[in-house]
C-alpha positions in Angstrom: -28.3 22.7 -23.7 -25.4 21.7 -22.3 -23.7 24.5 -19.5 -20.0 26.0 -20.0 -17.5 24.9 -17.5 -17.1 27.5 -14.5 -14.3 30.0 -14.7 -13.2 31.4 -11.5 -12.0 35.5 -12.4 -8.9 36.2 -10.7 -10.9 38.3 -7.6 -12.7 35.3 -7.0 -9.4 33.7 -6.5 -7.9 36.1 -4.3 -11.2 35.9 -2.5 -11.1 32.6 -1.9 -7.4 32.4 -0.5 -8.6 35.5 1.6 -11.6 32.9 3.2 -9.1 30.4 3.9 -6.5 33.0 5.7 -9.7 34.0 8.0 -10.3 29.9 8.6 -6.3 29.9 10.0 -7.0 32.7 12.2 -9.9 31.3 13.4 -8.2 27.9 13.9 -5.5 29.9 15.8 -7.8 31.5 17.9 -9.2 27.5 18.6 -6.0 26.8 19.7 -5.2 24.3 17.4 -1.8 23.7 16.9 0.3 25.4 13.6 1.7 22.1 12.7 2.5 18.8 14.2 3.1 18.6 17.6 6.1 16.3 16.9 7.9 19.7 15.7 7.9 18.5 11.6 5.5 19.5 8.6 5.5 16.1 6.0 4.6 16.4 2.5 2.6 12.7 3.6 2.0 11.4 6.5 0.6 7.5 5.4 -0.4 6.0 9.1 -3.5 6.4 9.9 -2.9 4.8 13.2 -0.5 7.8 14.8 -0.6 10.9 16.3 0.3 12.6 13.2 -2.1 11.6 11.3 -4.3 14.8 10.1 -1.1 16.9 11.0 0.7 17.1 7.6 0.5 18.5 4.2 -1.2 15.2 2.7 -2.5 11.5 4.0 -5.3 9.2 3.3 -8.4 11.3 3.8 -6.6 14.4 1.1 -8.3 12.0 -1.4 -11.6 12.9 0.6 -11.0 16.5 0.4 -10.4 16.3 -3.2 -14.0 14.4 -4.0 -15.3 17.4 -1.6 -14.1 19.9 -4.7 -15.8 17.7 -7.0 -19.1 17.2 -5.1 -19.1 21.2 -4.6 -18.2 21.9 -8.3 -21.2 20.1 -9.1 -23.6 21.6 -6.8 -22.3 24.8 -7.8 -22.2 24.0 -11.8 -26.2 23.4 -11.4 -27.4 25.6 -8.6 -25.3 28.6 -9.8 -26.3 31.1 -12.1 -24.8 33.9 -14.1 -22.2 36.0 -11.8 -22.7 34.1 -8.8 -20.8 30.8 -11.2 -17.6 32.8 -10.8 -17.6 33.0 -7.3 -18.1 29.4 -6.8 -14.2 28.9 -5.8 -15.0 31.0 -2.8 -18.6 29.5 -1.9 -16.6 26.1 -1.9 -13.8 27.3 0.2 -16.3 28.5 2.9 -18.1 25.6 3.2 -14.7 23.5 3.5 -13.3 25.9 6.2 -16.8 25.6 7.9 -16.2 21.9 7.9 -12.4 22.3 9.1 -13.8 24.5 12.3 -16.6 21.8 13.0 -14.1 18.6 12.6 -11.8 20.8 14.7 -14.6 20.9 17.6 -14.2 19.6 20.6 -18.1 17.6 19.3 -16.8 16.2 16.6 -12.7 15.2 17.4 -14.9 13.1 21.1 -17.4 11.5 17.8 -14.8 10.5 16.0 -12.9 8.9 18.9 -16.2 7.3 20.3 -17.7 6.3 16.4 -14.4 5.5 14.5 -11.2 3.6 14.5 -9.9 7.1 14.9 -9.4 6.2 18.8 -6.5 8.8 19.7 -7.9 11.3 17.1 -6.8 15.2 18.1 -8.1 17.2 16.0 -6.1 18.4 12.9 -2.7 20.6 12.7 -4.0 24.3 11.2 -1.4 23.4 7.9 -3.5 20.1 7.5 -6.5 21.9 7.7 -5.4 24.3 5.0 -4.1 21.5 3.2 -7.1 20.0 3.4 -9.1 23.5 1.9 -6.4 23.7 -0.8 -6.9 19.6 -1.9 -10.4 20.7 -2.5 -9.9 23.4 -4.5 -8.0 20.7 -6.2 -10.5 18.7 -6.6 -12.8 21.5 -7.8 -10.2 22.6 -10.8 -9.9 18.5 -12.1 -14.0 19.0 -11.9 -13.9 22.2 -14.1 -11.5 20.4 -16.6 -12.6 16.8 -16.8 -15.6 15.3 -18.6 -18.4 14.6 -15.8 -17.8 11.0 -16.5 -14.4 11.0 -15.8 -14.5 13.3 -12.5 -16.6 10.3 -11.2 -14.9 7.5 -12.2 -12.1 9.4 -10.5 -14.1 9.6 -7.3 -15.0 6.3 -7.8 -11.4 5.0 -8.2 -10.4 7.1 -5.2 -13.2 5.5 -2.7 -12.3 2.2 -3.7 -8.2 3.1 -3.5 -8.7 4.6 0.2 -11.0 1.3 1.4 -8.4 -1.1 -0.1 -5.5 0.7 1.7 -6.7 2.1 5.0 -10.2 0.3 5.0 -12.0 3.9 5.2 -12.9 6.6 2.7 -15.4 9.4 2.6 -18.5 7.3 2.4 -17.7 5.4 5.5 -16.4 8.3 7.2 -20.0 10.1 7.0 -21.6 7.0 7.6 -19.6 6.2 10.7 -19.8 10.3 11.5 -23.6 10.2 10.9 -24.5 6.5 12.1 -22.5 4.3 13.5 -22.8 0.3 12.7 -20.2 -1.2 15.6 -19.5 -4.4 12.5 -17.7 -1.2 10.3 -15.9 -0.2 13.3 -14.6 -3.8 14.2 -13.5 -4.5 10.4 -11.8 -0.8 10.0 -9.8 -1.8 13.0 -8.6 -5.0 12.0 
């Protein structure tokens, strides 16, 4: 028996854009900057290799954040039952914004500098960081309208796109995050 794709009810909704208001006020209370320090919000920002980068509406790693919707619909379409489907929106914006605070940390901006060929990495604007939460919840409506199949070919597509064009993507990024091999970090900054 096949499950019915998850509906989100409309206080789920407002729930979830309540979580992500409390992940800007946290993010404020970080310290981290509204928008770019350069003085300009971007719809995309396309160099990875600039301050700016992770400052804007949208750049290379929004891809990531939209395979993170479609990784947390899935975990939610099985795990979840009853009720508790509905408020899967929020669950996933939670865990997003838990990621935005720890990428934001002083622990994780020094790894990425130290493990990545994100050498003057800063930590992200708190409009990226939104953007970020809202291309997941992107990512987790395609899930709840797409055919499996076709939600991970897209994911798929969008690995393979992001390695082509900036020679990183999600997998490498948790890889390089998680354990760094110096031969990635040499090729990514050629």
């Amino acid at each position: 028996m096949t499950r019915p794709p998850i509906r989100i009810p409309r206080n789920a909704a407002l729930a979830a854009l309540l979580v992500a208001a409390l992940f800007a006020a946290i993010l404020l209370a970080m310290h981290r900057p509204p928008i770019c320090p350069c003085g300009t919000i971007k719809l995309w920002h396309g160099n990875v290799n600039s301050s700016e980068n992770s400052q804007h509406l949208a750049d290379w790693y929004s891809f990531s954040h939209v395979i993170h919707g479609f990784l947390f619909y899935a975990a939610a379409h099985f795990l979840l039952r009853g009720r508790a489907r509905g408020w899967a929106l929020p669950f996933a914006v939670t865990i997003e914004g838990c990621w935005e605070l720890l990428e934001n940390s002083p622990i994780i901006i020094n790894r990425y500098r130290e493990a990545t060929m994100a050498l003057g990495y800063s930590g992200n604007s708190i409009v990226n960081s939104l953007s970020d939460i809202a291309w997941m919840s992107v990512g987790f409506w395609l899930a709840s309208r797409l055919p499996a199949s076709a939600t991970i070919v897209l994911a798929l597509g969008f690995e393979l796109f992001t390695l082509a064009m900036i020679r990183d993507n999600l997998t490498l990024n948790v890889l390089m995050l998680a354990w760094p091999i110096d031969a990635i970090k040499v090729w990514q900054g050629a």
